[in-house]
ROSE-4610 file (N, C-alpha, C; in Angstrom, 1 decimal, always signed):
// ROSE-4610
residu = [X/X/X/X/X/X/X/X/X/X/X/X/X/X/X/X/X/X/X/X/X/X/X/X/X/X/X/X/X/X/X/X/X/X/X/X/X/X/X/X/X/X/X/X/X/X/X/X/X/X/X/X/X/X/X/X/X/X/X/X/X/X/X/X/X/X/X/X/X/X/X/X/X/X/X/X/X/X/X/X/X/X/X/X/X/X/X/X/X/X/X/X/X/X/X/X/X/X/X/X/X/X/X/X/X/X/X/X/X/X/X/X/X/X/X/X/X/X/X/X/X/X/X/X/X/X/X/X/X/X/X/X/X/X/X/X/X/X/X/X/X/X/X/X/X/X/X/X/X/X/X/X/X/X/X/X/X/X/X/X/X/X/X/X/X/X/X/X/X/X/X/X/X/X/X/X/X/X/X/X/X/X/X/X/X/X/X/X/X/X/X/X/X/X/X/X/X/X/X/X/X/X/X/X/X/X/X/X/X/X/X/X/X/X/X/X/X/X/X/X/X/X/X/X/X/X/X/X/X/X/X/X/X/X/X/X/X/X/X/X/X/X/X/X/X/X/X/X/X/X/X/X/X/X/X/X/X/X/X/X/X/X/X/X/X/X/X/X/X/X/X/X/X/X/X/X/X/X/X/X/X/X/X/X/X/X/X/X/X/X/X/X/X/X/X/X/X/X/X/X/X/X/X/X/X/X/X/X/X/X/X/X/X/X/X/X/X/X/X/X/X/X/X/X/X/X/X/X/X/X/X/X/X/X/X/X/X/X/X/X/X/X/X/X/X/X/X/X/X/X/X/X/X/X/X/X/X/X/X/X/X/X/X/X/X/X/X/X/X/X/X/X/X/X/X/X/X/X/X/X/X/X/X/X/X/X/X/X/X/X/X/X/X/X/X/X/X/X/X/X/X/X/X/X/X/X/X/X/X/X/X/X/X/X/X/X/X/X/X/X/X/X/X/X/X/X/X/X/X/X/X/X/X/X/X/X/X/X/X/X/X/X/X/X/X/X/X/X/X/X/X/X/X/X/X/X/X/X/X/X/X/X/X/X/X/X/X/X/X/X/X/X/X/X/X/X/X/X/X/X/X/X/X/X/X/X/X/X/X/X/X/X/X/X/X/X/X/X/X/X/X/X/X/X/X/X/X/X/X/X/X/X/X/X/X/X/X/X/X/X/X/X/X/X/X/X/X/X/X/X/X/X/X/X/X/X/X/X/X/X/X/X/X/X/X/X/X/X/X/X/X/X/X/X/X/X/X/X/X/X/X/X/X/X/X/X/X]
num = [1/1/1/2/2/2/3/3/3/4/4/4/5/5/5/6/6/6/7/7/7/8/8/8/9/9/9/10/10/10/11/11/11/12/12/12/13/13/13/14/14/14/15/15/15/16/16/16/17/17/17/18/18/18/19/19/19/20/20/20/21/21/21/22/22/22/23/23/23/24/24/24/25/25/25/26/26/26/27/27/27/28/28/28/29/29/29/30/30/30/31/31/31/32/32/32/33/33/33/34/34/34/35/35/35/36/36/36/37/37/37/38/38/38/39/39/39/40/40/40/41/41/41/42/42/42/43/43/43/44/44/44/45/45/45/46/46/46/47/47/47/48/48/48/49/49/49/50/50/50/51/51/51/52/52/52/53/53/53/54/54/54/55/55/55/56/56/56/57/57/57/58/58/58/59/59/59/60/60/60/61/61/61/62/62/62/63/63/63/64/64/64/65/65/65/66/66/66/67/67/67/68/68/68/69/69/69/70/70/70/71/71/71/72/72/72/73/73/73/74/74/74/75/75/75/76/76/76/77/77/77/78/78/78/79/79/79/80/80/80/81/81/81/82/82/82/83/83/83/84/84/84/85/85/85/86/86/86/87/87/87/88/88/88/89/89/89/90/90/90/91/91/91/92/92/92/93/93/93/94/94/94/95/95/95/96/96/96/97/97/97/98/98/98/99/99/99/100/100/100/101/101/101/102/102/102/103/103/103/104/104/104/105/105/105/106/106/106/107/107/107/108/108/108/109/109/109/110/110/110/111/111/111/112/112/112/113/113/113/114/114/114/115/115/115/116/116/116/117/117/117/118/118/118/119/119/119/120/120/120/121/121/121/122/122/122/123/123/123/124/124/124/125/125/125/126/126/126/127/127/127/128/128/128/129/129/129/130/130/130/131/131/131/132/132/132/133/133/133/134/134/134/135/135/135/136/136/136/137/137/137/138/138/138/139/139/139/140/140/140/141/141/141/142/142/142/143/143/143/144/144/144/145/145/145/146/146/146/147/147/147/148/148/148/149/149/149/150/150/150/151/151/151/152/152/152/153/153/153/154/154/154/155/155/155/156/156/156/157/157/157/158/158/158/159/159/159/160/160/160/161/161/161/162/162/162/163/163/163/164/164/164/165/165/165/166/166/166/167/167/167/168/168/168/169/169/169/170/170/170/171/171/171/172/172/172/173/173/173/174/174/174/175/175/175/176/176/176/177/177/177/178/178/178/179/179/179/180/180/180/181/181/181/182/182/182/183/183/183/184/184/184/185/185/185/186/186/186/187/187/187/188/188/188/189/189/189]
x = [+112.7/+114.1/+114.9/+115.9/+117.2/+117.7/+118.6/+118.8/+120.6/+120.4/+122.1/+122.4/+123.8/+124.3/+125.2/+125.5/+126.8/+127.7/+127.7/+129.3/+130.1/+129.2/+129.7/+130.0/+129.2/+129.6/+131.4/+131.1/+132.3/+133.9/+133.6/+134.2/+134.6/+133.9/+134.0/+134.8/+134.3/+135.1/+136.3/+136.8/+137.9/+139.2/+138.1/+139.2/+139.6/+138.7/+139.3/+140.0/+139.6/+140.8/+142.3/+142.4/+143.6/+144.1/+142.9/+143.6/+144.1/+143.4/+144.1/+145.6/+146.0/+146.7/+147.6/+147.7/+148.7/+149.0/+147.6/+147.8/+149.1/+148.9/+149.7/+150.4/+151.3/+152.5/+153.3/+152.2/+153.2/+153.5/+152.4/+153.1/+154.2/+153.7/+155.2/+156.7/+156.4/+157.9/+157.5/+157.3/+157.5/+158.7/+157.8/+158.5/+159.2/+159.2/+160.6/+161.9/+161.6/+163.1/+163.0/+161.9/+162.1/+162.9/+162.9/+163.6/+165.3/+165.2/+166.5/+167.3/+166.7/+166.9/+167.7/+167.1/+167.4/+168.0/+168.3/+169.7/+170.8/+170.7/+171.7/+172.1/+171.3/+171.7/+171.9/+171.4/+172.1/+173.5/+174.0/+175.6/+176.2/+176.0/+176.9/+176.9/+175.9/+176.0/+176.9/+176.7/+177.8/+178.6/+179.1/+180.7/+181.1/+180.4/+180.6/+181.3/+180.7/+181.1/+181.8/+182.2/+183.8/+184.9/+184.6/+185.5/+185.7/+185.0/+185.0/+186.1/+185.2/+186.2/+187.2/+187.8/+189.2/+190.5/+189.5/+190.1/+190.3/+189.7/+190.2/+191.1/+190.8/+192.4/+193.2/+193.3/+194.5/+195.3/+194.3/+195.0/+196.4/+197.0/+198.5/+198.5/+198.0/+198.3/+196.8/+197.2/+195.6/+195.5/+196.5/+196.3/+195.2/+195.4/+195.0/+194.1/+193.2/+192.0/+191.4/+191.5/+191.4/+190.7/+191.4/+191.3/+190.0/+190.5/+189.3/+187.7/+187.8/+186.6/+185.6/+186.6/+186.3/+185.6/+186.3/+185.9/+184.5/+183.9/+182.8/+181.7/+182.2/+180.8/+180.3/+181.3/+180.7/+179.6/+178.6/+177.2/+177.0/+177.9/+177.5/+177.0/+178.2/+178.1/+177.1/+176.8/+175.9/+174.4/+174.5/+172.9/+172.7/+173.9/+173.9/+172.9/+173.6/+173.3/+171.4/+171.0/+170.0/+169.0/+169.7/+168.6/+168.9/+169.9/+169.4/+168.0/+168.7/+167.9/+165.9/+165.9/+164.5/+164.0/+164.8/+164.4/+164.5/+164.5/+164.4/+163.4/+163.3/+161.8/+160.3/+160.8/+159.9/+159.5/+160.4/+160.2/+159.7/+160.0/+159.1/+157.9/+157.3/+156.5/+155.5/+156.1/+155.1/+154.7/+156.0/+155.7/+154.8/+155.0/+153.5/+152.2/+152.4/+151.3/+150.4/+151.0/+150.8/+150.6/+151.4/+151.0/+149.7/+149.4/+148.2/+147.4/+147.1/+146.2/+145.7/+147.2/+147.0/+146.0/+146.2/+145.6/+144.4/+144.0/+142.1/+141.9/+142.5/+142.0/+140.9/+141.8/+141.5/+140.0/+140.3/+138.9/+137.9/+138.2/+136.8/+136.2/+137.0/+136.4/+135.5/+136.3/+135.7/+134.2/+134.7/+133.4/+132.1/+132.4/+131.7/+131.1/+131.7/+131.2/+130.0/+130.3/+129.5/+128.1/+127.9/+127.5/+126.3/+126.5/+126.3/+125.4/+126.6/+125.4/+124.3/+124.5/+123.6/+122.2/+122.4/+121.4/+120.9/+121.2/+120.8/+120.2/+120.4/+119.5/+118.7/+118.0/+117.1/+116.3/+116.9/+116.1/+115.2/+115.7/+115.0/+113.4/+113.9/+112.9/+112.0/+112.2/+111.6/+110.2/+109.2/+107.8/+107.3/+106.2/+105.9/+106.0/+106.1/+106.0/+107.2/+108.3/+109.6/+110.6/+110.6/+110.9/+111.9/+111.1/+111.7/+113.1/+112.3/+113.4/+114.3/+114.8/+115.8/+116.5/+115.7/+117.1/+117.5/+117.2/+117.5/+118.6/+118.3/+119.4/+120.8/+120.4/+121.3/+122.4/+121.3/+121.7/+122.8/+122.7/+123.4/+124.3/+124.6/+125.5/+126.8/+125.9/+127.1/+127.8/+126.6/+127.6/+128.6/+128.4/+129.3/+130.6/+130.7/+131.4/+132.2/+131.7/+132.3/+132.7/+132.6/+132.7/+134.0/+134.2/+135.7/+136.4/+136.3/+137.0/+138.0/+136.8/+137.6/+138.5/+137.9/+138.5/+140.0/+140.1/+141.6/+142.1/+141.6/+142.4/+142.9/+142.6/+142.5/+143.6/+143.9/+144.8/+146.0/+146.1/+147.1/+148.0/+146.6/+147.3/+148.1/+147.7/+147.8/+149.5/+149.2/+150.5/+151.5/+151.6/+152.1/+152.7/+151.8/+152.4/+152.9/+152.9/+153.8/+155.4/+155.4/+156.2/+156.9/+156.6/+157.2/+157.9/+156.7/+157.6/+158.5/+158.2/+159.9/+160.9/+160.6/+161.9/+162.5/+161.6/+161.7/+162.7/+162.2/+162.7/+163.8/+164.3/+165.2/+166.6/+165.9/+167.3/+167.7/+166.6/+167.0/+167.5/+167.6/+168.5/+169.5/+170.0/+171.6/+171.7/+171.2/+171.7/+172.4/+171.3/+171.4/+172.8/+173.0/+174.2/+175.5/+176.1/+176.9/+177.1/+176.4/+176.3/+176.3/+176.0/+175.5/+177.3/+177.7/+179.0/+179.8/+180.0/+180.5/+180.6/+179.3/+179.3/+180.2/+180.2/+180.4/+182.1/+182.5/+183.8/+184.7/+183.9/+184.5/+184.3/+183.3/+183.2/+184.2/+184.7/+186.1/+187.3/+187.2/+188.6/+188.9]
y = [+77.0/+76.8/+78.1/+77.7/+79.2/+79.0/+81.0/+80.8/+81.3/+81.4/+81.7/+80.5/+79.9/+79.1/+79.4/+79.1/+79.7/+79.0/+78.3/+77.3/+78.8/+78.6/+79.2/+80.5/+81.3/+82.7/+82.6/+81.7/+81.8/+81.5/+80.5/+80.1/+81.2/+81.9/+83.4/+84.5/+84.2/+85.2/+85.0/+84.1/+83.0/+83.5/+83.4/+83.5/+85.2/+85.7/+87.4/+87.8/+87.3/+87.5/+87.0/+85.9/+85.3/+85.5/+86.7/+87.6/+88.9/+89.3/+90.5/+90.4/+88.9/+88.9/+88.5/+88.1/+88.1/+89.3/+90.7/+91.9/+92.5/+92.4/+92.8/+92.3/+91.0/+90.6/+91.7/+91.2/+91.7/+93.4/+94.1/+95.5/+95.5/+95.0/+95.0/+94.4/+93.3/+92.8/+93.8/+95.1/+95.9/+97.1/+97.2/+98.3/+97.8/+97.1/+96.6/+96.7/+96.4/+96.3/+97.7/+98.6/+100.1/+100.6/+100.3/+100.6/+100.2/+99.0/+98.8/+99.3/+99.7/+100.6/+101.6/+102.4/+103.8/+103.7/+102.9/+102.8/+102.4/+101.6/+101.4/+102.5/+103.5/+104.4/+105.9/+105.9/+106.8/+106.5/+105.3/+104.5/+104.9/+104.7/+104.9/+106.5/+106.9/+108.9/+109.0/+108.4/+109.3/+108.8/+107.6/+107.2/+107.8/+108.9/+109.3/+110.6/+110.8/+112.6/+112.6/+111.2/+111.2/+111.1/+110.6/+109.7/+111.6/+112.6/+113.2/+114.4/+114.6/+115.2/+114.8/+113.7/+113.1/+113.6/+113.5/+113.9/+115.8/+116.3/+117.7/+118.0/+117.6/+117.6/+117.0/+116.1/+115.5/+116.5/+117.8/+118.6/+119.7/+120.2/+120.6/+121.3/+122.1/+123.1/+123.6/+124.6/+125.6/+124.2/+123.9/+122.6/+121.4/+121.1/+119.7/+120.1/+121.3/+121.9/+122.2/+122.4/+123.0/+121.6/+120.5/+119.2/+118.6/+118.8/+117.8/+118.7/+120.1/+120.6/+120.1/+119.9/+119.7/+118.2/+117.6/+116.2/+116.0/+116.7/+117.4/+117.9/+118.3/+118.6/+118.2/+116.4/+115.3/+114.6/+114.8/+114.6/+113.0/+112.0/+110.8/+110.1/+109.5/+108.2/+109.0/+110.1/+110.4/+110.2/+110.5/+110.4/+108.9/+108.2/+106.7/+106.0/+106.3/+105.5/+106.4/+107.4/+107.9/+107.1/+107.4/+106.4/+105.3/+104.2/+103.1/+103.0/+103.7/+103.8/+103.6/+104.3/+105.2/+104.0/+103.1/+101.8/+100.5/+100.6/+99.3/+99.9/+101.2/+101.2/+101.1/+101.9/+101.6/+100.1/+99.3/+97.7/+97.0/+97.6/+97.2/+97.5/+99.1/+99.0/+98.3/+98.3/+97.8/+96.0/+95.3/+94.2/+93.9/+94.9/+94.9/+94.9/+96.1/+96.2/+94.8/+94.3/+93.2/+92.2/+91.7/+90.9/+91.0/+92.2/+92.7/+92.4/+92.8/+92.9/+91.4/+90.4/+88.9/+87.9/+89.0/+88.3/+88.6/+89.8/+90.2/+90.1/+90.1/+89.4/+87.6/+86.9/+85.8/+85.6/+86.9/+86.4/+87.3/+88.1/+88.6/+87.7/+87.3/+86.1/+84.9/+84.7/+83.9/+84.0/+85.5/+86.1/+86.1/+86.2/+86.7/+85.3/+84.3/+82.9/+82.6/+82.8/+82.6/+83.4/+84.6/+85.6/+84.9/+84.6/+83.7/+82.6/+82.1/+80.9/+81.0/+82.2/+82.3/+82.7/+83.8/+84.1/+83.0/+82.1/+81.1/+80.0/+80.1/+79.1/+80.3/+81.5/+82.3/+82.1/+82.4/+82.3/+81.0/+79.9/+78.5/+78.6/+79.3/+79.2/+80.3/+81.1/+82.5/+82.4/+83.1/+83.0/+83.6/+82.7/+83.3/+84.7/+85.3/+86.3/+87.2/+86.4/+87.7/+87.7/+87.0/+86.8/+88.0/+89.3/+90.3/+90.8/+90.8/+91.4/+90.2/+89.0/+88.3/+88.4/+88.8/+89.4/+90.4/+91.0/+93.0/+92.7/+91.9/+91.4/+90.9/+89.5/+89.0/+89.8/+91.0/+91.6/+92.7/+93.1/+94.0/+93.5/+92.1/+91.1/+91.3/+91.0/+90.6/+92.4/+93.3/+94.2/+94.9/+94.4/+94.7/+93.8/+93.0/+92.1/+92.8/+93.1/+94.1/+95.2/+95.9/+96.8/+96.7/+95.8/+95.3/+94.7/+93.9/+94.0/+94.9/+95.5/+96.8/+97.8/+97.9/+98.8/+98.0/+96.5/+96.0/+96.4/+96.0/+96.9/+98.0/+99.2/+100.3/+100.6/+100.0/+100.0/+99.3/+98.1/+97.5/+98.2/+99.0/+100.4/+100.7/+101.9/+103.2/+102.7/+101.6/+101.0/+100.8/+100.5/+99.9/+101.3/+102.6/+103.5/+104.1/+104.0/+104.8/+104.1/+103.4/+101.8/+102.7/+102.9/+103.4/+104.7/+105.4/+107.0/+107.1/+105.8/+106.3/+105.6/+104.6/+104.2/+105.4/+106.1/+107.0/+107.9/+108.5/+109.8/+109.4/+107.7/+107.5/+107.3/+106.9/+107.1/+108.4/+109.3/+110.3/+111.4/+111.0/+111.6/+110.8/+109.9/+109.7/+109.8/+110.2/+110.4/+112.1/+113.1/+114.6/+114.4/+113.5/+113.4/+113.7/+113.1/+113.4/+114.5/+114.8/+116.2/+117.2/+117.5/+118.3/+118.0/+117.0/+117.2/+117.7/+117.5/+118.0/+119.4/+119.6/+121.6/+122.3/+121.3/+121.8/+122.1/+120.7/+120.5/+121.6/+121.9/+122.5/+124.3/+123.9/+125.6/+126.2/+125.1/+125.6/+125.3/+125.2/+125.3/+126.5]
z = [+157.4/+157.0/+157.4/+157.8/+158.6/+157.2/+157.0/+156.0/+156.6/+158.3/+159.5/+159.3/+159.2/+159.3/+160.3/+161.9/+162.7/+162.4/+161.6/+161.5/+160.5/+159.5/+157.6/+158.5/+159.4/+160.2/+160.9/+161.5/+162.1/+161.1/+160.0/+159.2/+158.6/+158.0/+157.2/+158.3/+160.0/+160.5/+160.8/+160.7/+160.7/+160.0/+158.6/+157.4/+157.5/+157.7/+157.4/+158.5/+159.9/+160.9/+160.4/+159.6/+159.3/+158.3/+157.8/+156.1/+156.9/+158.3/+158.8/+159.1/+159.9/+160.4/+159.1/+158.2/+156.9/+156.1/+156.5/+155.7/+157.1/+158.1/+159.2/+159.4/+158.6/+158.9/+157.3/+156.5/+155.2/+155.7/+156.3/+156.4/+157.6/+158.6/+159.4/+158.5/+157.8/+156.9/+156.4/+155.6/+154.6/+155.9/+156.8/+157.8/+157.9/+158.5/+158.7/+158.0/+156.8/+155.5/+155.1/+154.8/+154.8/+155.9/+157.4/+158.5/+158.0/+157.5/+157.2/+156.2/+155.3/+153.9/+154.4/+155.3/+156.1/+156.7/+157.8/+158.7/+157.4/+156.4/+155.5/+155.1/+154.5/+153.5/+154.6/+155.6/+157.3/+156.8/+157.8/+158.2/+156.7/+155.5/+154.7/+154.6/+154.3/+154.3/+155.4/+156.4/+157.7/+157.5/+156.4/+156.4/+155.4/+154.6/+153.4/+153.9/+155.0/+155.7/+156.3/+156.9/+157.7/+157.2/+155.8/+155.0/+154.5/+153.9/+153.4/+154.6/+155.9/+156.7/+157.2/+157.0/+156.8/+155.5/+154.4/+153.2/+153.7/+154.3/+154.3/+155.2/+156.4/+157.2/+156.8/+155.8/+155.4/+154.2/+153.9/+152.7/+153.1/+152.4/+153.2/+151.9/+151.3/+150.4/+149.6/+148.4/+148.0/+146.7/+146.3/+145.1/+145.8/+146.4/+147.5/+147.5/+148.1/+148.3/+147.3/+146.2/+145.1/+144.3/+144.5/+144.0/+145.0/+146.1/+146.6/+146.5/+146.7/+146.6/+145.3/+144.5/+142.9/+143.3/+143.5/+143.8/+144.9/+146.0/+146.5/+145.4/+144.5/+143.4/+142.5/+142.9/+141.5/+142.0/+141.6/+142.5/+141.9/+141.1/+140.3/+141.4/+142.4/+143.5/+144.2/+144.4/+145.5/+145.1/+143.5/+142.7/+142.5/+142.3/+142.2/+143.3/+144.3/+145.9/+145.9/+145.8/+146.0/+145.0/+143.9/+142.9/+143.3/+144.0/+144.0/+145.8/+146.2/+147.5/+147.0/+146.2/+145.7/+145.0/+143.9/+143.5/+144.5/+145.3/+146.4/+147.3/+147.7/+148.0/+147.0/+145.9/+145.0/+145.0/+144.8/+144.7/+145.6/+147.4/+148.4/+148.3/+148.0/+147.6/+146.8/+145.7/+144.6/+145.2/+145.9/+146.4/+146.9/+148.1/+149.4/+148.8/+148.2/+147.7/+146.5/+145.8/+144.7/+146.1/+146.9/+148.1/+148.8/+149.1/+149.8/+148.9/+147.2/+146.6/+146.5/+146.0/+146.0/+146.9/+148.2/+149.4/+149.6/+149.5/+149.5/+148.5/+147.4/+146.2/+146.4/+146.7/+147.1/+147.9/+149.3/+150.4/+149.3/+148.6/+148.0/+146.9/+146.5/+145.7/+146.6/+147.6/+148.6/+148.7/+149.5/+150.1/+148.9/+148.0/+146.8/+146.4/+146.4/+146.4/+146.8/+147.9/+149.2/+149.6/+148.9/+148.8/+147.3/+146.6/+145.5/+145.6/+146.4/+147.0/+148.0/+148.6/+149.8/+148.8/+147.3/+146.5/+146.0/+146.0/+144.9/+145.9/+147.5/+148.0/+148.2/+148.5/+148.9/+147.5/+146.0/+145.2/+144.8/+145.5/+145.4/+146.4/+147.8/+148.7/+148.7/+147.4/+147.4/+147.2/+148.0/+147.5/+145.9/+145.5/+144.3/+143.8/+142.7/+142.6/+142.7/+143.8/+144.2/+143.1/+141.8/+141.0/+140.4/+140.1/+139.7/+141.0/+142.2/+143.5/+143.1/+143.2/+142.9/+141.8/+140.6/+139.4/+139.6/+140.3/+140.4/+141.5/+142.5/+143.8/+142.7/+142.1/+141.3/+140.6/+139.5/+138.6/+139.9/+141.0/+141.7/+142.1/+142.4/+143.0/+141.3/+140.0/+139.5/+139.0/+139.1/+138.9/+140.1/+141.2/+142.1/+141.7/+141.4/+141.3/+140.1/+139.2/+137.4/+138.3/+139.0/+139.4/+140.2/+141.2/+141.8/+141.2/+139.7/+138.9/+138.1/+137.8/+137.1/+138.2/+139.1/+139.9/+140.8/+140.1/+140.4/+139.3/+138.0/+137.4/+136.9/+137.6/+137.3/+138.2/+139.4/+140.3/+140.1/+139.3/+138.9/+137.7/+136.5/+136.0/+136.1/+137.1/+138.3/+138.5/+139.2/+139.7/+139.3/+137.6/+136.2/+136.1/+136.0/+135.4/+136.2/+137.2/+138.6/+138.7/+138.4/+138.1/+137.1/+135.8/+134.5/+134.7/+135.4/+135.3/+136.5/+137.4/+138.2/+137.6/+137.2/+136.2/+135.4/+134.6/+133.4/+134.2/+135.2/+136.1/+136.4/+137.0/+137.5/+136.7/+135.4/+134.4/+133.8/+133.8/+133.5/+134.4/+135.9/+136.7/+136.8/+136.3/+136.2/+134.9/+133.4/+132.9/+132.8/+133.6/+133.9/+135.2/+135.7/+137.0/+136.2/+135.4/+134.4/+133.8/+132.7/+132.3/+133.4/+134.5/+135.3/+135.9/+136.4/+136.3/+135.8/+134.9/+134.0/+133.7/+133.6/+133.9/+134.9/+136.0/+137.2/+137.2/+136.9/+136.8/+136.0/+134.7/+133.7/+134.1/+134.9/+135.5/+136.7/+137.8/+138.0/+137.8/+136.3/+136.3/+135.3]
């Protein structure tokens, strides 16, 4: 008895070429909208600097200047647009990645299936005696298996809490954008 099957080979190479090519669409759609993020948030900074070097040639006295410089050290819209920039990548991120995980998630289970079954017809045809080498194979199969487990979720964690403390960071730099204005404001006048 063969224990190759070329069909189940090719079947299996099949699938993980076709899990490559869905891990390498999702990261290209990730580049891609990151690429676009950045030409977004470019085009508006440079319409923010023209719009800004417009407002100074257009000043005609030390009052005017006086006002608009003031208006240059309100960091809110600028920390606004930054933190929102920072949470829409965060969120590509976290997507991609939950996508990616979704997707090898799936062929490792596959794989692991299959992996399973292939133990369980070897331990049927196994000669007397190999009894012990097949639980100790077994027993190594299922702790690999506990072992990629855990280590999804140790990454889903990881993920979770990386997730929380930019949130945390992120409210707490526009809540410091204000005050910090404010200092600023009250400091020239």
């Amino acid at each position: 008895m063969s224990f190759f099957n070329s069909e189940k080979l090719q079947t299996a190479q099949k699938a993980n070429l076709d899990l490559l090519q869905q891990i390498s669409g999702k990261v290209f759609a990730s580049v891609e909208q990151l690429s676009q993020l950045q030409f977004k948030a470019l085009r508006d900074s440079t319409e923010e600097h023209f719009e800004g070097v417009r407002k100074l040639l257009a000043v005609r006295d030390p009052q005017g200047f006086a006002e608009l410089q003031a208006s240059f050290t309100q960091p809110s819209a600028q920390t606004e647009r930054l933190a929102e920039f920072n949470r829409q990548v965060q969120a590509l991120i976290v997507g991609t990645q939950s996508d990616i995980a979704k997707l090898t998630s799936t062929q490792v289970e596959a794989g692991t299936q299959q992996v399973q079954a292939f133990v369980e017809e070897i331990s049927k045809n196994a000669p007397a005696g190999s009894e012990p080498v097949v639980a100790a194979f077994k027993s190594g199969l299922a702790n690999a298996g506990t072992a990629f487990e855990s280590a999804q979720k140790a990454v889903k964690q990881a993920s979770e809490a990386a997730q929380s403390n930019f949130e945390a960071a992120t409210a707490a730099a526009a809540k410091a954008a204000p005050e910090a204005s404010a200092k600023t404001t009250s400091g020239n006048k």
